[in-house]
C-alpha positions as CSV (number, residue, x, y, z in Angstrom):
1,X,39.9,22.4,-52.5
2,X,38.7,23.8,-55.5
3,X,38.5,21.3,-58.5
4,X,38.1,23.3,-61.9
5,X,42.2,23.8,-62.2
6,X,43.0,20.5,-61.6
7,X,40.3,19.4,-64.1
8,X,41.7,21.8,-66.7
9,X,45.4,20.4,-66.3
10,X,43.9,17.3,-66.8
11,X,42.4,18.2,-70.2
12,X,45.4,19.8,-71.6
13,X,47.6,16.9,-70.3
14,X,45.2,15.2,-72.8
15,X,45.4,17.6,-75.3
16,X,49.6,17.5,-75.5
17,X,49.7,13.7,-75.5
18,X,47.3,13.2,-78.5
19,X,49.0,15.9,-80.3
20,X,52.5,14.4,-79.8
21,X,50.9,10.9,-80.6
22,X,49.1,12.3,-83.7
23,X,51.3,15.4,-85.1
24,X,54.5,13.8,-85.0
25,X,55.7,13.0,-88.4
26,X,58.4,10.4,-87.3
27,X,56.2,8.5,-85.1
28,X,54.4,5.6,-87.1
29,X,53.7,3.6,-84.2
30,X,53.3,3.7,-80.6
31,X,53.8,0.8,-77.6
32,X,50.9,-0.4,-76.6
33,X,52.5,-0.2,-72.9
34,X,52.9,3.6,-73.8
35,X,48.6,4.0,-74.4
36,X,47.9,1.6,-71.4
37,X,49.9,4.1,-68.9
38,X,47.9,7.1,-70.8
39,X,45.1,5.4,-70.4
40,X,45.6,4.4,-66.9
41,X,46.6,8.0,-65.7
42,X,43.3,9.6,-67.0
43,X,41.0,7.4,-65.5
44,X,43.1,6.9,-62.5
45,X,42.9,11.3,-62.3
46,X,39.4,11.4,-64.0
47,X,37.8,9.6,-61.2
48,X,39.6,11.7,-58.4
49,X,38.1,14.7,-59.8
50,X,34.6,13.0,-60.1
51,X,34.5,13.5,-64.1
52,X,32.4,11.0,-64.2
53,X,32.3,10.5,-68.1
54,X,35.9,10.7,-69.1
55,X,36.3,8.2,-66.2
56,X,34.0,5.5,-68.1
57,X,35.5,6.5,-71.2
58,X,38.9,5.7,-70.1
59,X,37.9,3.0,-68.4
60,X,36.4,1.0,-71.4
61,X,39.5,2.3,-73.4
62,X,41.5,0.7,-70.8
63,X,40.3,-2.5,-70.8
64,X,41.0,-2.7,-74.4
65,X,44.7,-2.2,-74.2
66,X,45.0,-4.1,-71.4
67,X,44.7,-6.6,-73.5
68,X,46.5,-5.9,-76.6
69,X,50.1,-7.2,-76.8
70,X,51.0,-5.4,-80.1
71,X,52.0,-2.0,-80.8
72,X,50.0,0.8,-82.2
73,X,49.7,2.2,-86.1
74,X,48.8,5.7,-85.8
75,X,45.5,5.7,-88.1
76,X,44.4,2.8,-85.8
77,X,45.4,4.7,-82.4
78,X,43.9,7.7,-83.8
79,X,40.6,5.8,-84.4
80,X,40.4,4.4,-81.2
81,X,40.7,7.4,-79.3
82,X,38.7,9.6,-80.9
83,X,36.2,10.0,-78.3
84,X,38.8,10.7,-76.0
85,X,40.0,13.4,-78.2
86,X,36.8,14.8,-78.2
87,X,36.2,15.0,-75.0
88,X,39.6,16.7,-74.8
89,X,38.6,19.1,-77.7
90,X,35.2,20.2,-76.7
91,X,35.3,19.8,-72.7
92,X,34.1,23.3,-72.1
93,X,31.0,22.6,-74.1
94,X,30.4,18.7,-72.5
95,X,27.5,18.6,-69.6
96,X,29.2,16.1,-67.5
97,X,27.1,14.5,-64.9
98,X,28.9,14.4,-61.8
99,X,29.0,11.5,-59.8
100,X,27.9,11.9,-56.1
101,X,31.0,13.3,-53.8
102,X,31.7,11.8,-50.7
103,X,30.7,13.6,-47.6
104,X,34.0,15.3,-46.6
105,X,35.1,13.2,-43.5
106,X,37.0,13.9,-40.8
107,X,40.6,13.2,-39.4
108,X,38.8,11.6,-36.2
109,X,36.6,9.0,-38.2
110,X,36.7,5.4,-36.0
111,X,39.3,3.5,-37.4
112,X,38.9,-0.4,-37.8
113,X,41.4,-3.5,-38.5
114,X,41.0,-6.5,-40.5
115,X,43.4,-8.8,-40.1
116,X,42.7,-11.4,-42.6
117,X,45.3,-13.6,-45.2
118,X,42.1,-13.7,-47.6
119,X,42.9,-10.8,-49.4
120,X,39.3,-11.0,-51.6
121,X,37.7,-10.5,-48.6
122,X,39.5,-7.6,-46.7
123,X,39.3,-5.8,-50.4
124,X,35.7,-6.1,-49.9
125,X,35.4,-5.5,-45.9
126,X,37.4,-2.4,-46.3
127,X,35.7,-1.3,-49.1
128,X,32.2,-1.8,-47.6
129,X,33.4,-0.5,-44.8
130,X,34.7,2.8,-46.4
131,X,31.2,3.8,-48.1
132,X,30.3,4.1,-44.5
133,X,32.8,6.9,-43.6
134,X,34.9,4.9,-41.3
135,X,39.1,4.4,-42.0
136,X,40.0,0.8,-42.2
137,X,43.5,-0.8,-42.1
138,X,44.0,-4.1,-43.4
139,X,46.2,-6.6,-42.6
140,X,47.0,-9.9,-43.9
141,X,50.2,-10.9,-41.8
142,X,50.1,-11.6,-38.4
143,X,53.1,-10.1,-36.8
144,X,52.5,-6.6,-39.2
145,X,48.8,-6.7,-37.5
146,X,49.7,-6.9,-34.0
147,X,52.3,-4.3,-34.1
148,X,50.1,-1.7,-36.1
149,X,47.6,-2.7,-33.6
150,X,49.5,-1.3,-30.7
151,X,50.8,1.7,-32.9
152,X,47.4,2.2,-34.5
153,X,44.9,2.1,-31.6
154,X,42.2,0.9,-33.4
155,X,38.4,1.5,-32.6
156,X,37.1,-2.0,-33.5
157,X,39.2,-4.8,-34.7
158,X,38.1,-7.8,-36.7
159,X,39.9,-11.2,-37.0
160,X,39.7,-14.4,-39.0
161,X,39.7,-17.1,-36.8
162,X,41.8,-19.3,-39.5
163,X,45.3,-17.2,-40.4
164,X,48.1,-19.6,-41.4
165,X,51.2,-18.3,-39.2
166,X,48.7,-17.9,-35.8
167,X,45.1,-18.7,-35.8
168,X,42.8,-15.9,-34.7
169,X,42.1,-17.0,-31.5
170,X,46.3,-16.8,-30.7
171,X,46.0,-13.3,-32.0
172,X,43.3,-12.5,-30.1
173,X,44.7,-14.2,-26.6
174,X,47.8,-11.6,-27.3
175,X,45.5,-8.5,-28.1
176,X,43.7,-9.4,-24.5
177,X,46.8,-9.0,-23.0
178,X,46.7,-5.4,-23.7
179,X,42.6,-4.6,-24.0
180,X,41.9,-6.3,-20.4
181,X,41.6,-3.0,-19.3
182,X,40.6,-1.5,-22.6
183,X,37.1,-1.4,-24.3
184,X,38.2,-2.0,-28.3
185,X,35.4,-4.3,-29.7
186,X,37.0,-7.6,-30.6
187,X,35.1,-9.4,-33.6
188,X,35.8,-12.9,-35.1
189,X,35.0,-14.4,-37.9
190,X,35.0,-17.4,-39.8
191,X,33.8,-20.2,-42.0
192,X,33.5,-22.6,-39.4
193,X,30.5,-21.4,-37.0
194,X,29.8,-24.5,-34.8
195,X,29.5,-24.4,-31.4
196,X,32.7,-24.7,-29.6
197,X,34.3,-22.9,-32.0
198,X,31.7,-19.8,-31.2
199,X,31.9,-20.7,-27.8
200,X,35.8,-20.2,-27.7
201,X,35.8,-17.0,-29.5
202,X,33.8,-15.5,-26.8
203,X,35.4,-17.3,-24.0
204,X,38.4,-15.5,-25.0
205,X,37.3,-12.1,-25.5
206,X,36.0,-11.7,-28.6
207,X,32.9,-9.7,-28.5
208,X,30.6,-11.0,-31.3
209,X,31.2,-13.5,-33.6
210,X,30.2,-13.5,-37.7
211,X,29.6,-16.0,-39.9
212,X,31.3,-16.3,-43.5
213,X,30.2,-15.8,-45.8
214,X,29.0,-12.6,-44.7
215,X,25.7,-10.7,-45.0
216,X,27.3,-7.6,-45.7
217,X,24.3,-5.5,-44.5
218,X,23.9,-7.3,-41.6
219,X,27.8,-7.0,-40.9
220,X,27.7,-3.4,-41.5
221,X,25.0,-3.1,-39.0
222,X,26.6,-4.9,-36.2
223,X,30.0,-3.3,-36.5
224,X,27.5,0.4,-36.3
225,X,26.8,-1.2,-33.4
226,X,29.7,-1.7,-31.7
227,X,30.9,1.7,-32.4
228,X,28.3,3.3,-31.0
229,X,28.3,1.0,-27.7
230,X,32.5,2.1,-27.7
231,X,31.7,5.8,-28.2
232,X,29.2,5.7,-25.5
233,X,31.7,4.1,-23.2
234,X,34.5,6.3,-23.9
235,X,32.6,9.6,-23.0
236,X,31.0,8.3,-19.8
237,X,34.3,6.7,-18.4
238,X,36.9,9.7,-16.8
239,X,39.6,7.1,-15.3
240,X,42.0,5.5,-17.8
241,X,41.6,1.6,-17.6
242,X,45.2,1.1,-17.9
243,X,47.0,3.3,-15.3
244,X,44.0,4.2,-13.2
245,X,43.9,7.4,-13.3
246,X,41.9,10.2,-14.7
247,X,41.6,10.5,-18.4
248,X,41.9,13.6,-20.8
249,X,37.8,13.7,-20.9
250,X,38.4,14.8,-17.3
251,X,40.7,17.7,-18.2
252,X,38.1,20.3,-18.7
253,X,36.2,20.2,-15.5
254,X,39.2,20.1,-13.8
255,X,40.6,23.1,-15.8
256,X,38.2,25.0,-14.5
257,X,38.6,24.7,-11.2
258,X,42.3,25.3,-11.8
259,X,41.7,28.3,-12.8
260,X,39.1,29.1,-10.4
261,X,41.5,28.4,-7.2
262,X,44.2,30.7,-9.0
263,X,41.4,33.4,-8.9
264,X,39.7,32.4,-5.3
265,X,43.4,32.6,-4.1
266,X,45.2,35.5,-6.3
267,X,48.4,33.0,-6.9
268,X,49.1,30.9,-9.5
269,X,49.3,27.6,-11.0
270,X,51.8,25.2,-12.9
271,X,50.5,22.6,-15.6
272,X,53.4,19.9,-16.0
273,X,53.2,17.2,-19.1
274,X,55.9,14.3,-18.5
275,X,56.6,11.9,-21.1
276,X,58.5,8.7,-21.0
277,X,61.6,8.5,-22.7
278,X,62.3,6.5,-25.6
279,X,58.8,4.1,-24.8
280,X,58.5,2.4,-28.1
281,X,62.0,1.0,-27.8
282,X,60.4,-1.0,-24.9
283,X,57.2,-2.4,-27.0
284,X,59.7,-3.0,-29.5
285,X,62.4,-4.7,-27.4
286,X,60.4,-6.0,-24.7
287,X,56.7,-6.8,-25.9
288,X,53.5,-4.1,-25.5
289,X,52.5,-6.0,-22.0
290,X,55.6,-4.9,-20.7
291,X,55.1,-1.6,-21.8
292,X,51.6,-1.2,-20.6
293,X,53.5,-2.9,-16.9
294,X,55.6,0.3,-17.3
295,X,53.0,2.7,-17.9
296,X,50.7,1.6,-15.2
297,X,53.9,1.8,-13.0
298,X,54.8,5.2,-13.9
299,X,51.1,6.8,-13.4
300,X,51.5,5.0,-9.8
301,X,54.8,6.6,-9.5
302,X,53.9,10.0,-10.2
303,X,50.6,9.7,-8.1
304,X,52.8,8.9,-4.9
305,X,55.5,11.9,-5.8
306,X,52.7,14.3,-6.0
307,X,50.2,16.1,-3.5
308,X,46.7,15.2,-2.6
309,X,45.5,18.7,-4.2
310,X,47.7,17.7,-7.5
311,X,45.5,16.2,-10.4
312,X,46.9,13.3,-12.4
313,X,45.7,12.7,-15.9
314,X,46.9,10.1,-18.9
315,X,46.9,12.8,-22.3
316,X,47.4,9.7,-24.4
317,X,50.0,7.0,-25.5
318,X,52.6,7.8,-22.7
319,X,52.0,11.3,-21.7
320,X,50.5,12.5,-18.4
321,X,50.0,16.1,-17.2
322,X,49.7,17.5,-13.9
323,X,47.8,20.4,-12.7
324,X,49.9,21.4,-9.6
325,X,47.8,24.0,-7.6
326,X,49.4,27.2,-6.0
327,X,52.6,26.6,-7.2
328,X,55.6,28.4,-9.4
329,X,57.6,27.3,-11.8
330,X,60.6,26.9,-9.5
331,X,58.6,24.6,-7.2
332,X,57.3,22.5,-9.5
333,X,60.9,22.2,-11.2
334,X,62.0,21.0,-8.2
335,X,59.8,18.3,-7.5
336,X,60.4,17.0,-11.1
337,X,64.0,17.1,-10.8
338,X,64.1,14.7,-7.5
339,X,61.5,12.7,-9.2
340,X,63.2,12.1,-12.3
341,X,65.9,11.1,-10.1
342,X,64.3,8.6,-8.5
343,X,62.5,7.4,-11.5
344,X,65.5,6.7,-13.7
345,X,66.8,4.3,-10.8
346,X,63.9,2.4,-10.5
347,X,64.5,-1.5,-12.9
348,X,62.0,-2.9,-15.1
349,X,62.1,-6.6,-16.2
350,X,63.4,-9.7,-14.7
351,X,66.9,-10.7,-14.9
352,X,69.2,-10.5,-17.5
353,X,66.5,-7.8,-19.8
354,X,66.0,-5.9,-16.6
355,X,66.3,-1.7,-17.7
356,X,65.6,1.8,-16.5
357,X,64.3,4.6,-18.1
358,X,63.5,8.4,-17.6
359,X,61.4,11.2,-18.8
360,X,61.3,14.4,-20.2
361,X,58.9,17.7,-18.9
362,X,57.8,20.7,-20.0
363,X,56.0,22.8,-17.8
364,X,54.1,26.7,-17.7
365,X,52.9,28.5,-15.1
366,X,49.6,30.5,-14.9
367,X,48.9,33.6,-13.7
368,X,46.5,34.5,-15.7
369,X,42.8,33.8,-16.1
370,X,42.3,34.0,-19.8
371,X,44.4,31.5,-20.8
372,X,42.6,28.7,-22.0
373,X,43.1,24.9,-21.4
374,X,44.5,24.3,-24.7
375,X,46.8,27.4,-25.0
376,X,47.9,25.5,-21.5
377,X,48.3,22.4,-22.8
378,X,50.6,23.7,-26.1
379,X,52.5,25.9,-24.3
380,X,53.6,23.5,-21.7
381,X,54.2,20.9,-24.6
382,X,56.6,23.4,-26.5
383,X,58.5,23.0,-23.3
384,X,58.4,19.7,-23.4
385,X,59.6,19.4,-26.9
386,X,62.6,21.5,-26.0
387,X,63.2,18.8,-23.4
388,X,63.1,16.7,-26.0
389,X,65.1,18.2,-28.3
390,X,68.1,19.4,-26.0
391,X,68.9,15.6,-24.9
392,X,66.0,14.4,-23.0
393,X,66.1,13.3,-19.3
394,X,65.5,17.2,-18.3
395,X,62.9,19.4,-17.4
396,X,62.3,22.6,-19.5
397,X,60.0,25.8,-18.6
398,X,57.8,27.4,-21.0
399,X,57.9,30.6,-19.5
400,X,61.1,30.8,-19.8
401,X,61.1,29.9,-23.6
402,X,61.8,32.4,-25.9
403,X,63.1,31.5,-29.6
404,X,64.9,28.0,-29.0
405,X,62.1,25.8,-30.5
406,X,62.7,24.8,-34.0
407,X,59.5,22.2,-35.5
408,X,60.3,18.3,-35.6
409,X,60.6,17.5,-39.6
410,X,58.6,14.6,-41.1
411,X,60.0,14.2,-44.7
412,X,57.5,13.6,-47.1
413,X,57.9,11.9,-50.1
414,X,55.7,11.8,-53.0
415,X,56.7,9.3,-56.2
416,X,54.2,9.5,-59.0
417,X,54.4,9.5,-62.6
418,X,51.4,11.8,-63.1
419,X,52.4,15.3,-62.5
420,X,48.8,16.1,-61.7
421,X,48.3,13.7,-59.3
422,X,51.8,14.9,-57.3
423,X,50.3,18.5,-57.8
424,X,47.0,17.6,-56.1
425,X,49.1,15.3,-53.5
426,X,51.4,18.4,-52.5
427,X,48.5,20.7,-52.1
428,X,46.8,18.0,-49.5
429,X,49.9,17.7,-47.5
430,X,50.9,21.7,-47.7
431,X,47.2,21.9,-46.1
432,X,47.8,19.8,-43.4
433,X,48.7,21.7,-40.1
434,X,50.3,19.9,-37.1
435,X,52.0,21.4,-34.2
436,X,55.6,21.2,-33.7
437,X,55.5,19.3,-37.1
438,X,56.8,20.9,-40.4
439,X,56.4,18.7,-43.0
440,X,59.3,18.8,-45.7
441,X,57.3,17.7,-49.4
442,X,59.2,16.4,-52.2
443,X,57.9,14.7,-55.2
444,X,59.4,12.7,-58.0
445,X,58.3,11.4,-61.2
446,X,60.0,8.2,-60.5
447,X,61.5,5.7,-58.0
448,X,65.2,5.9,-59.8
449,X,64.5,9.7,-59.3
450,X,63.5,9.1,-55.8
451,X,66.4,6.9,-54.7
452,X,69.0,9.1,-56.5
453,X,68.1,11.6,-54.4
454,X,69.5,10.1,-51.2
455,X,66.4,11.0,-49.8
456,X,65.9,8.1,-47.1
457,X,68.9,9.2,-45.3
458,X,67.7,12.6,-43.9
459,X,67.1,12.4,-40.5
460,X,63.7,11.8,-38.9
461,X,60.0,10.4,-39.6
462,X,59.3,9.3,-43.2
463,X,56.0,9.5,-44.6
464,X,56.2,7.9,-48.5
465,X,53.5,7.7,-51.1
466,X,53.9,5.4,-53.7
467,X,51.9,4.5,-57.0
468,X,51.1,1.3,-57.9
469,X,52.0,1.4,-61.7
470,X,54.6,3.5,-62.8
471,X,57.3,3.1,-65.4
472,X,60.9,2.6,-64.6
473,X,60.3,1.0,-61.4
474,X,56.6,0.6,-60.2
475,X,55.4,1.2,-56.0
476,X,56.2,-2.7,-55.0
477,X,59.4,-2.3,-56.2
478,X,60.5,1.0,-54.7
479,X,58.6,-0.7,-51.6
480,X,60.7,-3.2,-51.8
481,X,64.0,-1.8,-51.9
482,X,62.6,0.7,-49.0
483,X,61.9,-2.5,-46.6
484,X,65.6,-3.8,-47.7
485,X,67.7,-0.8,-46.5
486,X,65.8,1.6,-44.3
487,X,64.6,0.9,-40.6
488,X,60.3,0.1,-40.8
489,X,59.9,2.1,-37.5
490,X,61.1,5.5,-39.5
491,X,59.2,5.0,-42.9
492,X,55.8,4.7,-43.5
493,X,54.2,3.9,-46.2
494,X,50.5,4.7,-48.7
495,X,49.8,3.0,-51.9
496,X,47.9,4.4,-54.4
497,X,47.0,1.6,-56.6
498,X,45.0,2.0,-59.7
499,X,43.1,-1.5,-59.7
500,X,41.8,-3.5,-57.2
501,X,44.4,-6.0,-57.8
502,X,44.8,-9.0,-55.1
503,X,48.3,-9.6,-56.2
504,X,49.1,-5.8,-55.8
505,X,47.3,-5.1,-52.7
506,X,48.4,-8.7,-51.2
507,X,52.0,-7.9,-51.7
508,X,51.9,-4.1,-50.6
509,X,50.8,-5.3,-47.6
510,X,53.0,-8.1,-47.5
511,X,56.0,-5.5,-48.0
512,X,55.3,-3.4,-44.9
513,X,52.5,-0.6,-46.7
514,X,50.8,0.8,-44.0
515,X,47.4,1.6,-45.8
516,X,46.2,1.7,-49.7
517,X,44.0,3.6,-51.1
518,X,42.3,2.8,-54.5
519,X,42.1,5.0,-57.7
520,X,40.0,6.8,-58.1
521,X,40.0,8.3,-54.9
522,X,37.8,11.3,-53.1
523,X,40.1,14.4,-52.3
524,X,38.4,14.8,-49.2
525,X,38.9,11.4,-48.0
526,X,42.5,11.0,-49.2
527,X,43.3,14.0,-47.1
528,X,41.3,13.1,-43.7
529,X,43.3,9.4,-44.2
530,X,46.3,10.9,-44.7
531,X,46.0,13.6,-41.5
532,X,45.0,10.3,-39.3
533,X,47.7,8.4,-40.3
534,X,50.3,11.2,-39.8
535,X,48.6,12.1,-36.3
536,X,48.9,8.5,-35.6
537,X,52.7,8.9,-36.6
538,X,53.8,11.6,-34.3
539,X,51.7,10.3,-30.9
């Protein structure tokens, strides 16, 4: 994303605020709370768009207001912000050393959790762990941790053992649970290394055990380490720990013989993607064991309602797709129907919280050689959509799909008082492509703005990004009334907050933010964290 516009809006921003400030005959003074936002906005901006001097500049300036308490006369304002005049005046001629960019990261970086309630030390973890190129959510409640953990699916998770409403090694008896048949690195830590405390940890599951305070090269190191040893794992193993069956790594190779037997034979082929029907409401009503139970139970299900020449794989969260060989559409719609029949009388649970459930399908039939695995794979999922869409419980065919799919809408909300900041946030998002996902951007200069707007009651996925410090009514407080009046499931959240305060970050997270991110931030970065988290979103 080219930087040279954005850095020119920033210098004539500049340029129209000093001149309003300076060349305005009635104003004698100005608030001090007025230069402190000023301030704040450049070198929040400044240091997104690595201009490395005017970042320093602001932020010695901004130190200085922040703490002043009286307002400004406008000889004295003018004298202490002369330099940043200057700069303003004469950028084209300044030589501005640059400071190093990030290396642009991807979407599919590993992504770690801290769960930790001492927020000093998951500012610094995540920081640390950041410079490395890896994504890191932090947590510092319990109950928010475990439930992002489950929506998350984190590469490597890393817990202190001593956390005030459970200790660590409650949370991580609840995580093993779910991982027994899951290879996520478990690491605790704590101040208190003796014996049976280390001894417990890894009794329990916990696959290394640090030391606080921490050697911060040395954790870095290790935590390499165990994504390496997880990456390794994940590409050799092709059967899906949880429902025993084969994996999406397995997809290829067995693509290609698809394909080949439609050849070999000169008939065709139908690839079927099933998807349970409103799953999160049973993590969320009945705990994730009970959902795994029901996932495990459904992959066993279809396995039994299938032929021996049919391949079973798990796509991911609960999806599965089925390469049925030498078979049409109308076959294969068929054995769905009876099956989701006989699924949705099957009961879950014990007793009084005993339920059923269904699914939805979308399937295509190939006739032809050419087409790929992943033109497969989207085609039969825009069937599957339409499922979706038209009332679920039904099985829809992609062949015979013509212009009935319309994209899911995830409304995105941007509420920032810098205009330059929402222009560079809508151009991230607007470059952001998902399938069967149009994202609908608005941004507002403030949260009165943003709550006037009625926004929150459109219908569908929320994706909000707040800052910290605005006037009006700052990101905790819009977060705030958010959390009060919407459901948490449908509206997710990013700060951007422009110091690494405790108290901010400590009650962001406290209020139900799903990530933060601190000014200034790389572009690059920003947009790879906010792809993940929206891919995360829609799973």
């Amino acid at each position: 994303m080219p930087l040279d516009k954005y850095k020119n809006l920033l210098i004539k921003k500049m340029k129209q605020q000093l001149v309003n400030w300076f060349e305005n005959e009635e104003m004698q003074v100005v608030d001090n709370i007025d230069v402190y936002r000023f301030l704040h906005s450049i070198k929040g901006t400044s240091g997104t768009l690595d201009m490395d001097n005017l970042y320093q500049l602001s932020n010695k300036l901004l130190n200085i207001a922040a703490q002043r308490t009286e307002s400004w006369k406008k000889a004295e304002l003018r004298e202490f912000l002369y330099e940043l005049a200057e700069i303003s005046w004469d950028y084209e001629q300044i030589n501005e050393k640059l400071s190093s960019v990030s290396k642009e990261r991807m979407a599919n970086i590993p992504l770690i959790q801290i769960i930790d309630d001492d927020i000093s030390m998951l500012i610094f973890l995540k920081d640390n762990l950041e410079k490395k190129g890896w994504m890191v959510i932090a947590n510092t409640e319990v109950d928010k941790a475990i439930a992002q953990y489950y929506d998350m699916h984190p590469d490597c998770i890393i817990i202190d053992v001593n956390l005030p409403e459970k200790s660590g090694f409650e949370v991580l008896s609840n995580l093993e649970q779910h991982t027994n048949r899951y290879f996520v690195p478990k690491i605790m830590f704590s101040i208190n290394n003796d014996r049976e405390t280390r001894i417990k940890a890894f009794k329990m599951g916990a696959d290394d055990f640090i030391e606080k305070p921490i050697d911060i090269e040395e954790f870095l190191i290790r935590i390499e380490r165990h994504l390496e040893r997880k990456e390794v794992f994940d590409q050799s193993v092709l059967i899906d720990e949880l429902t025993q069956v084969y994996n999406r790594k397995f997809l290829g190779d067995s693509y290609n013989r698809f394909i080949s037997d439609i050849i070999r034979t000169n008939t065709a082929g139908t690839i079927a993607i099933l998807d349970i029907d409103y799953f999160k409401k049973v993590n969320d009503s009945h705990g994730h064991v009970m959902g795994d139970r029901v996932l495990a139970d459904f992959a066993q299900f279809i396995k039994k309602n299938i032929r021996n020449t049919d391949t079973l794989f798990r796509y991911g969260g609960e999806e599965f797709i089925v390469f049925f060989q030498r078979a049409f559409e109308s076959d294969v719609k068929e054995i769905l129907t009876r099956m989701l029949e006989r699924f949705s009388a099957i009961k879950f649970g014990e007793g009084k919280d005993k339920f059923s459930l269904s699914f939805s399908a979308g399937i295509y039939t190939i006739a032809n050689k050419e087409i790929d695995l992943q033109t497969a794979i989207k085609t039969a999922d825009e069937a599957l959509y339409l499922a979706k869409k038209n009332g679920r419980a039904r099985i829809e065919s992609a062949n015979q799909i013509q212009n009935e799919l319309a994209k899911r809408v995830m409304h995105v909300s941007i509420v920032d008082d810098d205009a330059l900041i929402r222009s560079i946030l809508i151009n991230i998002f607007n470059s952001i492509s998902l399938d069967y996902i149009t994202l609908d951007i608005v941004a507002y200069e403030d949260g009165m703005q943003f709550f006037h707007s009625n926004r929150l009651k459109e219908t569908g996925l929320h994706f909000l990004v707040l800052d910290g410090i605005m006037p009006v009514m700052d990101g905790l407080e819009i977060l705030q009334k958010v959390r009060k009046t919407t459901s948490k499931q449908s509206v997710h959240v990013l700060m951007l907050t422009g110091r690494k305060s405790e108290h901010d970050i400590a009650e962001a997270l406290r209020l139900g933010a799903d990530d933060y991110v601190t000014k200034p931030f790389s572009l690059t970065e920003l947009q790879a964290r906010i792809t993940r988290l929206i891919k995360r979103m829609v799973q």
